[in-house]
C-alpha positions, -999 to 999 in steps of 0.1 A, spaced: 0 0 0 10 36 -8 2 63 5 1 100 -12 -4 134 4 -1 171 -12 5 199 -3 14 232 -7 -21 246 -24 -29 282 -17 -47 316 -34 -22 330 -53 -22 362 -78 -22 357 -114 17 362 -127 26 347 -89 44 310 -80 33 280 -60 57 251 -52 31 220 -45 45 191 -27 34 151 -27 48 135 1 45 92 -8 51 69 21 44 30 23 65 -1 10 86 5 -23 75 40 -26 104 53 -41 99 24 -65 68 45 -79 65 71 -113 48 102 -99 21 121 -121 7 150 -115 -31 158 -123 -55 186 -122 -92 189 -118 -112 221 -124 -147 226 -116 -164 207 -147 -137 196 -164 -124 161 -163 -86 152 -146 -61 160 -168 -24 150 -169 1 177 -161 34 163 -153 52 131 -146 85 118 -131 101 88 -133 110 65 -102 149 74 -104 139 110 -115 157 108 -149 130 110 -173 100 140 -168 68 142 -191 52 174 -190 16 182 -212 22 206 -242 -2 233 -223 24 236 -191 56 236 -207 80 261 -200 57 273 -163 53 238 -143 88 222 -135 82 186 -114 111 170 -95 114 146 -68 138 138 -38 140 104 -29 160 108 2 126 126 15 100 109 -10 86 141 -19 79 150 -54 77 181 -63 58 207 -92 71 241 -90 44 261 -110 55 300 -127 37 326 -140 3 311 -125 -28 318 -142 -62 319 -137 -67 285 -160 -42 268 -133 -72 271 -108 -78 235 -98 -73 212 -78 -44 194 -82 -34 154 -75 -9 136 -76 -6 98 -84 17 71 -84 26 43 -103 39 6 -105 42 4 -141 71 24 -163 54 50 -182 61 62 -220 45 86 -240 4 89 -235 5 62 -210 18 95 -184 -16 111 -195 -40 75 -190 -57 79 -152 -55 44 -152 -24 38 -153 -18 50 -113 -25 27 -88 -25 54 -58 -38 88 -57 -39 114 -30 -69 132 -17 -56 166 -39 -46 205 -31 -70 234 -43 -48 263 -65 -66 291 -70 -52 318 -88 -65 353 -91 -68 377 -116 
């Protein structure tokens, strides 16, 4: 069993940073892939980022590139998404999830892929 938790959400001005956290605890967890997700009100969850279980490969969705940055540190088993230049479409709440498998290509972006998920962080970002 794994376990995920994030942190880190807030209210934060358009143009502003956030640095969510997703602390994974339980037996092999630093054996997992990470993805991070988003919900917003309406919408379905939608893949944002993902990171490897050694940290060496990262996946990022065309729409974030270049603003979210996601990293882990295994010593802590924390993973990390550093978000820039926030804007009000980042308003969501965001989840991250972890994996067994090895992830390539759209597999990062398939919800069914991740075997754990946390319980999510609200962003909400203010114009």
């Amino acid at each position: 069993q794994v376990r995920l938790l994030e942190y880190g959400g807030g209210l934060v001005q358009a143009g502003g940073s956030l640095r969510l956290a997703c602390a994974v605890s339980g037996q092999y967890s630093t054996m997992y892939a990470i993805g991070w997700f988003r919900q917003a009100p309406g919408q379905e969850r939608e893949f944002v980022a993902g990171i490897s279980w050694n940290g060496a490969n990262t996946y990022y969705a065309d729409s974030v590139k270049g603003r979210f940055t996601i990293s882990r540190d295994s010593a802590k088993s924390t993973v990390y998404l550093q978000i820039d230049s926030l804007e009000p479409e980042d308003t969501a709440v965001y989840y991250c999830a972890a994996s067994k498998s090895s992830l390539y290509g759209s597999a990062w972006f398939t919800k069914y892929e991740y075997d754990y998920w946390g319980q999510g962080t609200q962003v909400t970002v203010s114009s």
